[in-house]
Backbone bond lengths (Angstrom), bond angles and torsions (degrees), N, CA, C in turn:
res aa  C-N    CA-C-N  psi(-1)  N-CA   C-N-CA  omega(-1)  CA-C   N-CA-C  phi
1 X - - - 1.466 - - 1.516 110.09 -
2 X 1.204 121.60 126.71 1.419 127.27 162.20 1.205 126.91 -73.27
3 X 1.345 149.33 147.79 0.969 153.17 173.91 1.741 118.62 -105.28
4 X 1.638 109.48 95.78 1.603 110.70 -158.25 1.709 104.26 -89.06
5 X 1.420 117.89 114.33 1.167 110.86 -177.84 1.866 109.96 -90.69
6 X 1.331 128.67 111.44 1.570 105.73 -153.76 1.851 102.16 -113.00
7 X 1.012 113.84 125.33 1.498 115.63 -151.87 1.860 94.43 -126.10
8 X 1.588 122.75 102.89 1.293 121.95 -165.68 1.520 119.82 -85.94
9 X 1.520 139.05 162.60 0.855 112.88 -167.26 1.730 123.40 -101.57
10 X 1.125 146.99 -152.38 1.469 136.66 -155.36 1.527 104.20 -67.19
11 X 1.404 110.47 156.86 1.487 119.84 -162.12 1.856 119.60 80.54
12 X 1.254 111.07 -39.42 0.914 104.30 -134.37 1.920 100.96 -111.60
13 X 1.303 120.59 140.50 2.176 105.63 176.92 1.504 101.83 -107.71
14 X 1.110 109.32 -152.35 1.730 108.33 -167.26 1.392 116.50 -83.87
15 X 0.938 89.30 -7.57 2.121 94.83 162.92 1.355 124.86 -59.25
16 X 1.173 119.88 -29.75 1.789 145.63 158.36 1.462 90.42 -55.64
17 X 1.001 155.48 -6.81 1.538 152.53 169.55 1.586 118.44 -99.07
18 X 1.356 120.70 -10.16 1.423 130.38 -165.56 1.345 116.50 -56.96
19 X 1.260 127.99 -6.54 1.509 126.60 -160.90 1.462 94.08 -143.19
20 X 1.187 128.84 22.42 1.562 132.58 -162.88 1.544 96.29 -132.52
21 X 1.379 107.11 -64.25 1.339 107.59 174.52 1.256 135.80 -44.28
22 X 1.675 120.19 -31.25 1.550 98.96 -172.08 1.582 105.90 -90.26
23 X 1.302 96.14 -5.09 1.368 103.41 -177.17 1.655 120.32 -73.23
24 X 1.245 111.05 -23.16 1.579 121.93 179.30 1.650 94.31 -87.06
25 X 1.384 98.94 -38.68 1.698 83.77 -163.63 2.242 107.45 -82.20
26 X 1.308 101.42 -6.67 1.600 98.09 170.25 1.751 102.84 -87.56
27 X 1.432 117.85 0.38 1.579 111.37 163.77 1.624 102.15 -105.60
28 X 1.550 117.66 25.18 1.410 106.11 156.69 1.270 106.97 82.23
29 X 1.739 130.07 27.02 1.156 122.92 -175.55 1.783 121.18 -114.73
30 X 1.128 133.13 141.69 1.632 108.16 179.67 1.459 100.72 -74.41
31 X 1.476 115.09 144.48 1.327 119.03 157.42 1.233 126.31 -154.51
32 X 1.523 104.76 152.79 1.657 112.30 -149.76 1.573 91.41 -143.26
33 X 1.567 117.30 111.90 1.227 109.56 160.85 1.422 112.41 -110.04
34 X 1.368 111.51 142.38 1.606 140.55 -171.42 1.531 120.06 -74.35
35 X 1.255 149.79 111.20 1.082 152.74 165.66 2.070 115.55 -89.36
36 X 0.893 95.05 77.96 1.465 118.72 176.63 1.467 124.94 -32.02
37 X 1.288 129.07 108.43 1.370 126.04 -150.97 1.627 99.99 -66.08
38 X 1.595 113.80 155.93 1.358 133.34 -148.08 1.742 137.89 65.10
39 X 2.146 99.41 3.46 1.464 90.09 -163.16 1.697 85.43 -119.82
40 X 1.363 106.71 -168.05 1.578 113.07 160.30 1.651 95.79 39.06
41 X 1.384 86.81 -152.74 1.906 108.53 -162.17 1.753 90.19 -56.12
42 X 1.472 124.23 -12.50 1.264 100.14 -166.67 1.686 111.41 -119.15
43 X 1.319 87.08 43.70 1.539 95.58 -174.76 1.517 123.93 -81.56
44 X 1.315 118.14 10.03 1.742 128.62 167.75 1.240 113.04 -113.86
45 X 1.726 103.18 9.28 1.704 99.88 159.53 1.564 120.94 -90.28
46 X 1.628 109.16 122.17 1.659 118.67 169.95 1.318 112.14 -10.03
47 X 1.200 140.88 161.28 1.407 149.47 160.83 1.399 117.58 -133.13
48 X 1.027 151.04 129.93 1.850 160.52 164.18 0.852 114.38 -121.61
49 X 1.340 109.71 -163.97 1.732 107.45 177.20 1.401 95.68 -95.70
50 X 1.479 112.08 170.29 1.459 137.32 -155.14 1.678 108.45 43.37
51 X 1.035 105.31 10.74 1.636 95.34 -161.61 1.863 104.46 -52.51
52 X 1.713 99.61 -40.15 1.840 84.10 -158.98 1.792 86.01 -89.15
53 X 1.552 135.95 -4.73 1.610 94.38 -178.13 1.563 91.73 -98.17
54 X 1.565 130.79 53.74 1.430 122.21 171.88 1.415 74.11 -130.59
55 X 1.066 139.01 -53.36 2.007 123.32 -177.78 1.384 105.48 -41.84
56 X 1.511 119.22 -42.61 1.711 119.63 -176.34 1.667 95.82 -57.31
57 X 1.106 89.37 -66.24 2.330 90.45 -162.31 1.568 107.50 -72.94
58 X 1.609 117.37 2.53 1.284 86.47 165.72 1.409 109.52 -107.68
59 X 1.793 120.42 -13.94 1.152 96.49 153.42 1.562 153.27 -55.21
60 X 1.612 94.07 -24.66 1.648 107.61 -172.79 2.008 86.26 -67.30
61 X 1.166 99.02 -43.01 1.673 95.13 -158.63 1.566 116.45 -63.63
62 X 1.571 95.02 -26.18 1.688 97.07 179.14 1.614 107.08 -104.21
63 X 1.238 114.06 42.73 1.405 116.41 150.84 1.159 127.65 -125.90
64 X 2.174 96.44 -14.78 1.587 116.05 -173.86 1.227 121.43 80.74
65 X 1.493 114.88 5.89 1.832 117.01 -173.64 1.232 115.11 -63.50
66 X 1.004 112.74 141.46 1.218 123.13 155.36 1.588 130.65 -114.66
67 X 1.240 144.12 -157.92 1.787 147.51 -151.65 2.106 91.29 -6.82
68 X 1.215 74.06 80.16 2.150 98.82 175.16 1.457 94.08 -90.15
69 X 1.623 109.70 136.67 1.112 136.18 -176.76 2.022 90.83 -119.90
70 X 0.826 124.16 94.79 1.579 123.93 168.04 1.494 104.16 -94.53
71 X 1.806 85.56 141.61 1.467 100.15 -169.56 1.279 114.05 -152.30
72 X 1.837 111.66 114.17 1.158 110.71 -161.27 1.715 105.53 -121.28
73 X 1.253 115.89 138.90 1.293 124.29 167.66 1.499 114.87 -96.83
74 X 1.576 94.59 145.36 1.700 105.60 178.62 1.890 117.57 24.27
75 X 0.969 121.83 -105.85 1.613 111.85 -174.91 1.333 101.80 -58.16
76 X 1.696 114.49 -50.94 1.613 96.59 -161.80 1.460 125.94 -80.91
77 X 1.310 124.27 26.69 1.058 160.81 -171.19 2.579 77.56 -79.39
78 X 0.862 80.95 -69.80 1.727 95.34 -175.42 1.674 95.10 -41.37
79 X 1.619 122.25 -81.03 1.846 111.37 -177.84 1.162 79.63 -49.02
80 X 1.328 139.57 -74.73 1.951 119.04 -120.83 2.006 95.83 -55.93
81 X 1.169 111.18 -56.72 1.679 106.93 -177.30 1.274 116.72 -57.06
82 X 1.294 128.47 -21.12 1.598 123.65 151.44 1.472 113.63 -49.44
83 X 1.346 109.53 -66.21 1.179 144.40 -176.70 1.455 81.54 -25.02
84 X 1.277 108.58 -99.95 1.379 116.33 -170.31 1.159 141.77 21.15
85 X 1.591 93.43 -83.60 1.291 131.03 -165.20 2.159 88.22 -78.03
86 X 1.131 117.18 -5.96 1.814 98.33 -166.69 1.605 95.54 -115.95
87 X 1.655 136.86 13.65 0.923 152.22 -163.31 2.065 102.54 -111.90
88 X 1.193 91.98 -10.44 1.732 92.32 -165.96 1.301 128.75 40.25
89 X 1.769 129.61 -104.52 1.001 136.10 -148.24 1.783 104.95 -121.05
90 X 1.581 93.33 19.28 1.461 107.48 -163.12 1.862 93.84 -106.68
91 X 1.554 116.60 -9.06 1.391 106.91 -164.02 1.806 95.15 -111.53
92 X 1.286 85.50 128.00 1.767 93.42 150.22 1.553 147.10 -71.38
93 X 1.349 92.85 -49.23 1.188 115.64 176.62 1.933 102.74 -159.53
94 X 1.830 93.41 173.48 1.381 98.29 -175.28 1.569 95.14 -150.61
95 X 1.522 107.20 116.04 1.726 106.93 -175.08 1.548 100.79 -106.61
96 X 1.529 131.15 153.31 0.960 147.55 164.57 1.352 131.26 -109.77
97 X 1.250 122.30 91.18 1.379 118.88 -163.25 1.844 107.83 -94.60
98 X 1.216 89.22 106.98 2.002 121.29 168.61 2.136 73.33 34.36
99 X 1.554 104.89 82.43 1.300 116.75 164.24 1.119 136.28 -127.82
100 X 1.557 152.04 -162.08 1.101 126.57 124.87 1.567 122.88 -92.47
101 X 1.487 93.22 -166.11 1.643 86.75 -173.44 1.181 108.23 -148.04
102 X 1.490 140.28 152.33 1.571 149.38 -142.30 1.591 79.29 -73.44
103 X 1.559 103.51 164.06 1.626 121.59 179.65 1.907 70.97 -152.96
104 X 1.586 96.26 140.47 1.359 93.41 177.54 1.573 113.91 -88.10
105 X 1.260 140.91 134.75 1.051 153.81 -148.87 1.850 124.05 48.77
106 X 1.253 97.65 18.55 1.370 99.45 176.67 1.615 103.44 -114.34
107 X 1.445 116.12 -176.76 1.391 117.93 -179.16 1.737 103.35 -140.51
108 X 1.356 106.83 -177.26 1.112 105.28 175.63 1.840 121.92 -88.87
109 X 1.133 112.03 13.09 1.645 112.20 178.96 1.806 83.86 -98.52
110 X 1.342 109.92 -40.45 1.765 103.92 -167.77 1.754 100.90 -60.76
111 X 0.882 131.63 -1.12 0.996 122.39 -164.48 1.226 108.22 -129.08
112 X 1.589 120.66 3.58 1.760 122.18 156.42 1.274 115.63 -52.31
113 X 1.269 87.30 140.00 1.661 106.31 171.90 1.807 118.64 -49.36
114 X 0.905 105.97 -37.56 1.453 135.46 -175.83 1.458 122.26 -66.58
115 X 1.402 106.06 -28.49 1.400 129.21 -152.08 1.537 122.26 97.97
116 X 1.250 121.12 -172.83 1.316 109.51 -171.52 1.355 95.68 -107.45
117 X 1.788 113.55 -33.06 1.315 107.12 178.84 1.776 125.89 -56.74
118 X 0.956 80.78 -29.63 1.478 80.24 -176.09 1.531 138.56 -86.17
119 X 1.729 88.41 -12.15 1.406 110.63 161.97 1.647 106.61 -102.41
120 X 1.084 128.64 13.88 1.469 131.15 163.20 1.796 105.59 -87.24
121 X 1.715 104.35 -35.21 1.255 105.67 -159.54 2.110 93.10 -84.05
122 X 1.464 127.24 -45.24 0.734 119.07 171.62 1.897 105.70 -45.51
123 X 0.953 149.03 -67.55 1.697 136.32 -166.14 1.708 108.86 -48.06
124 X 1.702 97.07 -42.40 1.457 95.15 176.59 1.392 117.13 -65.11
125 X 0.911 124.01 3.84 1.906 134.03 -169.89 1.207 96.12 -100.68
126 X 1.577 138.83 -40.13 0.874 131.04 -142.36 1.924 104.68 -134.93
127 X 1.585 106.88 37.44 0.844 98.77 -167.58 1.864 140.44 81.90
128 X 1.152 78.06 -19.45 1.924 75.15 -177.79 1.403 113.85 120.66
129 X 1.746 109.45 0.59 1.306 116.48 -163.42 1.372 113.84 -121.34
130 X 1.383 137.80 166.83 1.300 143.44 163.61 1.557 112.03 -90.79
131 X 1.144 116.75 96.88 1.715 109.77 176.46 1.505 119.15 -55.33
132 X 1.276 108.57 145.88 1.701 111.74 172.24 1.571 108.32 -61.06
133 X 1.748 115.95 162.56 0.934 96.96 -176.13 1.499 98.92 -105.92
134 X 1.441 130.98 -177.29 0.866 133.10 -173.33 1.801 125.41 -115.96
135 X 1.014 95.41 160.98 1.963 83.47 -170.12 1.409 115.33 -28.51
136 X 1.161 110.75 -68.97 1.577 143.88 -167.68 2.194 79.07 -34.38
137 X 0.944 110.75 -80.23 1.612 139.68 173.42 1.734 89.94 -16.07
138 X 1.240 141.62 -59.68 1.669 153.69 -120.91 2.152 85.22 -119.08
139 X 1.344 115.86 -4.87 1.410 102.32 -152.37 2.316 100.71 -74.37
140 X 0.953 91.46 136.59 1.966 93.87 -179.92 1.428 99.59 81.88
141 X 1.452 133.71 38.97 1.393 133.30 169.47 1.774 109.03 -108.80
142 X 1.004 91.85 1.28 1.599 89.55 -169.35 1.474 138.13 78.22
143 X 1.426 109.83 19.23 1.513 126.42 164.04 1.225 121.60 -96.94
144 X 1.672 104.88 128.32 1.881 103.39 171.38 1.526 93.81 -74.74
145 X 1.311 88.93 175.32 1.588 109.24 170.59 1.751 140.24 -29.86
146 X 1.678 71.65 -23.55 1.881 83.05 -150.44 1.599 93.27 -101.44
147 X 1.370 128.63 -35.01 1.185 147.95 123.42 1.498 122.11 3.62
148 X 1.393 107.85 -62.99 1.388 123.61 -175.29 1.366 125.35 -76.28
149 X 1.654 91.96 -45.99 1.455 106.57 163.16 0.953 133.32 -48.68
150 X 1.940 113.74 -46.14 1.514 114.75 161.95 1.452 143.44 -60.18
151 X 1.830 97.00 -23.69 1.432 111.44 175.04 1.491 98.64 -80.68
152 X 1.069 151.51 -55.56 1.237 128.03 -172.26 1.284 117.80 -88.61
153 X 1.117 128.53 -12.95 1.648 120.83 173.59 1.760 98.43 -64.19
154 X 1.309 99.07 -58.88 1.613 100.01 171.23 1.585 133.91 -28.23
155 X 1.291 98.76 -48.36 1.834 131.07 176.03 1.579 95.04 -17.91
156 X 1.534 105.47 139.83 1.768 100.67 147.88 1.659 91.38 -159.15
157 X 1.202 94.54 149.14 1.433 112.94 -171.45 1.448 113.68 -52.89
158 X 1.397 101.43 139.62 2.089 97.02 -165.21 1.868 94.56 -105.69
159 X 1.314 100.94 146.76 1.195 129.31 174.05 1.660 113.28 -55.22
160 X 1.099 117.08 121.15 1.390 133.38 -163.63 1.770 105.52 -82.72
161 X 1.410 110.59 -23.46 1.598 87.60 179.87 1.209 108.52 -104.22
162 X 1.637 130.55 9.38 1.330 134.13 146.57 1.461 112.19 -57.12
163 X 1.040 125.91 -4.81 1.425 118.36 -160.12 1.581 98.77 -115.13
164 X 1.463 106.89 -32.84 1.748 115.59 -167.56 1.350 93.15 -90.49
165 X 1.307 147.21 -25.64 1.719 157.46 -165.29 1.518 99.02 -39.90
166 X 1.202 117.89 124.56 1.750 97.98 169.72 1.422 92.81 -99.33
167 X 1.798 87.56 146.18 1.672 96.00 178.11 1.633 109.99 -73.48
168 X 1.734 112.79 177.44 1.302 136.81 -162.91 1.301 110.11 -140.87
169 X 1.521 110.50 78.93 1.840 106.54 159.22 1.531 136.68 -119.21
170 X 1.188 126.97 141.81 1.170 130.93 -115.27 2.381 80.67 -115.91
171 X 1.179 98.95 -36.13 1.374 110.49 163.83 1.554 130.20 -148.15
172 X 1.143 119.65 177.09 1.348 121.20 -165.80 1.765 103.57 -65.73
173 X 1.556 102.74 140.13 1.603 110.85 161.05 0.695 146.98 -21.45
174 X 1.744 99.21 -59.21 1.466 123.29 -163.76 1.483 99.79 -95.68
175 X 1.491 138.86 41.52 1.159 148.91 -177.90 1.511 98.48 -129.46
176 X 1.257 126.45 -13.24 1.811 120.18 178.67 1.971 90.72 -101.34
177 X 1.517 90.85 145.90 1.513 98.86 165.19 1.452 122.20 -69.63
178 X 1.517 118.10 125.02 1.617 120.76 -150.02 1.459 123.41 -137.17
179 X 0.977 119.00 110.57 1.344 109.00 -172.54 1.741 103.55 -97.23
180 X 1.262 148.94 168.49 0.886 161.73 -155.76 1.643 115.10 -152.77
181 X 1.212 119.53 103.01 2.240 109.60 173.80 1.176 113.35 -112.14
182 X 1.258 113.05 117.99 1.389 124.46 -170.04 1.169 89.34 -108.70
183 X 1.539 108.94 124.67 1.201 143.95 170.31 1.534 116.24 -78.15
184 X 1.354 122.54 84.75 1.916 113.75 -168.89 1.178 142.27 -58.85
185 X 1.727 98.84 -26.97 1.836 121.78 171.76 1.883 102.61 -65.60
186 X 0.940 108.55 -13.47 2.186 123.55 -166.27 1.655 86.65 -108.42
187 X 1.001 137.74 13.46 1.733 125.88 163.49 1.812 84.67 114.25
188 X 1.519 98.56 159.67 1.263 114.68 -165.90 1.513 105.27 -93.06
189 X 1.550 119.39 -32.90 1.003 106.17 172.18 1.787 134.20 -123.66
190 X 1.005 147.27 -174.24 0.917 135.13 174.57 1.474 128.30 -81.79
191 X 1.363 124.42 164.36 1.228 119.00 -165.52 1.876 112.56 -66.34
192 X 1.550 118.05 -177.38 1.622 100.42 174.52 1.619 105.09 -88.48
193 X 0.894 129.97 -10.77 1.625 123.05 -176.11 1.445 93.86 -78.10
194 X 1.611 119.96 -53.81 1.498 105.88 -162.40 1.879 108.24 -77.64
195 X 1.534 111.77 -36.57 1.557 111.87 152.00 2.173 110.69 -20.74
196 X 1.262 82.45 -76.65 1.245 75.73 -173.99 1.819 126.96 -68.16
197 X 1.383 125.42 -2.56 0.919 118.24 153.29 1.491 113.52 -63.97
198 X 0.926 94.63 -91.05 1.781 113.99 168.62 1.859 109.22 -3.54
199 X 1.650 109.47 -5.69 1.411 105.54 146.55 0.958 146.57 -87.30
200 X 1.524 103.72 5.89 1.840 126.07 -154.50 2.279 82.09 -96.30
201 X 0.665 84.52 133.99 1.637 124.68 152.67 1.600 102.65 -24.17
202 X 1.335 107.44 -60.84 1.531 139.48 -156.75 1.903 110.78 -73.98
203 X 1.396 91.82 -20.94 1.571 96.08 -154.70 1.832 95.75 -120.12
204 X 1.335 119.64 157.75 1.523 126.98 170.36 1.955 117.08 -134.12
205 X 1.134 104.54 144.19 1.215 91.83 -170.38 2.033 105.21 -99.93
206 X 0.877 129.52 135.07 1.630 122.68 -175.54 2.080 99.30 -117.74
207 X 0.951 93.73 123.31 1.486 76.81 167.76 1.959 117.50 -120.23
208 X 1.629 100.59 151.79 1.721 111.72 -175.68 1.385 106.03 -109.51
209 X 1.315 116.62 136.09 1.599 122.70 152.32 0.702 135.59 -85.52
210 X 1.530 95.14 75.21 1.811 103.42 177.28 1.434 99.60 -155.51
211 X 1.456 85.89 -165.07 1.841 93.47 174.18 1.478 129.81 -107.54
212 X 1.056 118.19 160.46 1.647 125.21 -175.13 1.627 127.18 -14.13
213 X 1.249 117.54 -30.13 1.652 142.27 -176.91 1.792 99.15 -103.68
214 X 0.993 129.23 65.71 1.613 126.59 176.69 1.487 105.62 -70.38
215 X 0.990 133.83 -34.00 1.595 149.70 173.48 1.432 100.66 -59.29
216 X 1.287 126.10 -25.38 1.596 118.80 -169.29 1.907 97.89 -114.90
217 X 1.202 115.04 -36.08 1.433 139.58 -176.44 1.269 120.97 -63.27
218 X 1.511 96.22 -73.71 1.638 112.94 167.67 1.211 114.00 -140.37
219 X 1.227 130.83 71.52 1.333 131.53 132.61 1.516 142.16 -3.06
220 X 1.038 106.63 -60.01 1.618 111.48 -179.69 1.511 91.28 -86.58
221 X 0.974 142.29 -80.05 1.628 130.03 178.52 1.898 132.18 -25.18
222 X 1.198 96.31 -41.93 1.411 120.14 139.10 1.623 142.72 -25.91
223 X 1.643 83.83 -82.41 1.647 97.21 150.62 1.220 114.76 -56.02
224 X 1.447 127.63 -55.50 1.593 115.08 -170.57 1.240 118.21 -78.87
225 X 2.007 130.78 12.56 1.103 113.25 150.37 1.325 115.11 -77.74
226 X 1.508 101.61 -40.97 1.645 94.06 179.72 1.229 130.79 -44.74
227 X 1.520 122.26 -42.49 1.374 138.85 170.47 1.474 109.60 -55.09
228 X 1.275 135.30 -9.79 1.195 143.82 -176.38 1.489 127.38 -104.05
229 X 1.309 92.15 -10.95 1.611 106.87 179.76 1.459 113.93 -108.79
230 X 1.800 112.23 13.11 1.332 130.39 -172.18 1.492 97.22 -117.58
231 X 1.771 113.03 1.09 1.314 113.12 179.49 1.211 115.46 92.75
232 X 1.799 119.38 -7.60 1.223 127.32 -174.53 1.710 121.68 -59.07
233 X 1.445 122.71 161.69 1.274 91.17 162.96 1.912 110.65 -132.41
C-alpha cells in the first residue's frame, strides 16, 4: 500500500481532492490530502518562507508514513519537490501533475511568464495576495459548468510570499523517482526545466486530455495514473 500525500495547487485546500480520493483508497491506497497554510479552512494561518514545504513534512511526520507517494499540482508541484528531497527514506515516489517544479534558489513568481516584476506588482495590488481566477480565466480547460462552479466558488486568495519564497535543494531533481502529467488542453508540451528533467533516467512523462484542474475534470483517470505509478495495474 502506498501512502498518497495529495497537496493542490494555488487557490485551492484539500477539498480540490474530493473525487480523487475514494478512488485511490478503493485501489487500497492511504491517502491524505493537504490543505496548505493561508488557503481554504486554513486561511488565518501565518505564512513565511518554507512555510507550505514544512506543512508537507510535517504532515508525513505526524502520521509516521512511510513508502510516500507526494503529489503536487501546478504551484505545489514547487513544496512537494522540496518536500521530497526532506522526507528521505520515507518517499517512494513524487508525481507532478501539469506543475511546476523547485529551481534551486528561484521561486515561482521568478519564473512568470510575465516577469517576476510584474507578477510581484500584481500581489502588491492586491494586497499581498494572488486573486482567484475567474470563470472567464478557466475557459478551454475542460470543465462543464458544474465543475467550474466548484473550482471557483471554492477559490480563496493565495498567499503572496509563498509564491516569492526561493526554493531550497540540497541535490539535483532528476535524482528522485518522478513521474510528470501533462495536462494537453494547458499546452501540449512541457515546460524547458521539466523537458529537461524528463531526461533523467529517474523520471517518466504520462500525458492527460484535459485541462489544468484534472482533480475537478477527470478524476477517476487521474486517480488511475496515480495508481499506476505504484506499479498498479
Amino acid at each position: 500500500m502506498t501512502e498518497f500525500v495529495l497537496v493542490a495547487g494555488a487557490w485551492l485546500g484539500s477539498w480540490a481532492w474530493d473525487e480523487v480520493v475514494p478512488e485511490l483508497r478503493a485501489a487500497g491506497h492511504g491517502t491524505h490530502a493537504v490543505t496548505l497554510s493561508g488557503l481554504a479552512d486554513r486561511q488565518n494561518v501565518r505564512v513565511g518562507r518554507q512555510t507550505h514545504v514544512e506543512d508537507i513534512v510535517n504532515e508525513v511526520e505526524r502520521l509516521g508514513l512511510r513508502d510516500v507517494a507526494l503529489v503536487g499540482h501546478s504551484y505545489a508541484g514547487i513544496p512537494v519537490g522540496q518536500a521530497a528531497e526532506r522526507i528521505g527514506d520515507r518517499l517512494s515516489h513524487v508525481v507532478f501533475v501539469d506543475s511546476e517544479v523547485p529551481v534551486n534558489g528561484g521561486s515561482f513568481a521568478s519564473g512568470w511568464w510575465q516577469g517576476q516584476a510584474a507578477f510581484e506588482a500584481a500581489l502588491a495590488g492586491n494586497g499581498g495576495f494572488w486573486a482567484p481566477l475567474t470563470a472567464a480565466d478557466c475557459e478551454g480547460q475542460g470543465l462543464t459548468d458544474e465543475q467550474l462552479a466548484r473550482f471557483v466558488g471554492g477559490s480563496t486568495p493565495h498567499p503572496g510570499a509563498t509564491l516569492t519564497d526561493p526554493a531550497v535543494l540540497t541535490r539535483p531533481l532528476g535524482e528522485l523517482p518522478a513521474t510528470y502529467i501533462k495536462c494537453l488542453l494547458d499546452g501540449p508540451e512541457p515546460n524547458d526545466v521539466v523537458a529537461e528533467l524528463l531526461k533523467s533516467e529517474h523520471w517518466r512523462l504520462v500525458e492527460l486530455d484535459t485541462g489544468h484542474w484534472p482533480m475537478f475534470s477527470r478524476p477517476r483517470e487521474l486517480a488511475r495514473i496515480l495508481h499506476e505509478t505504484t506499479g498498479g495495474s
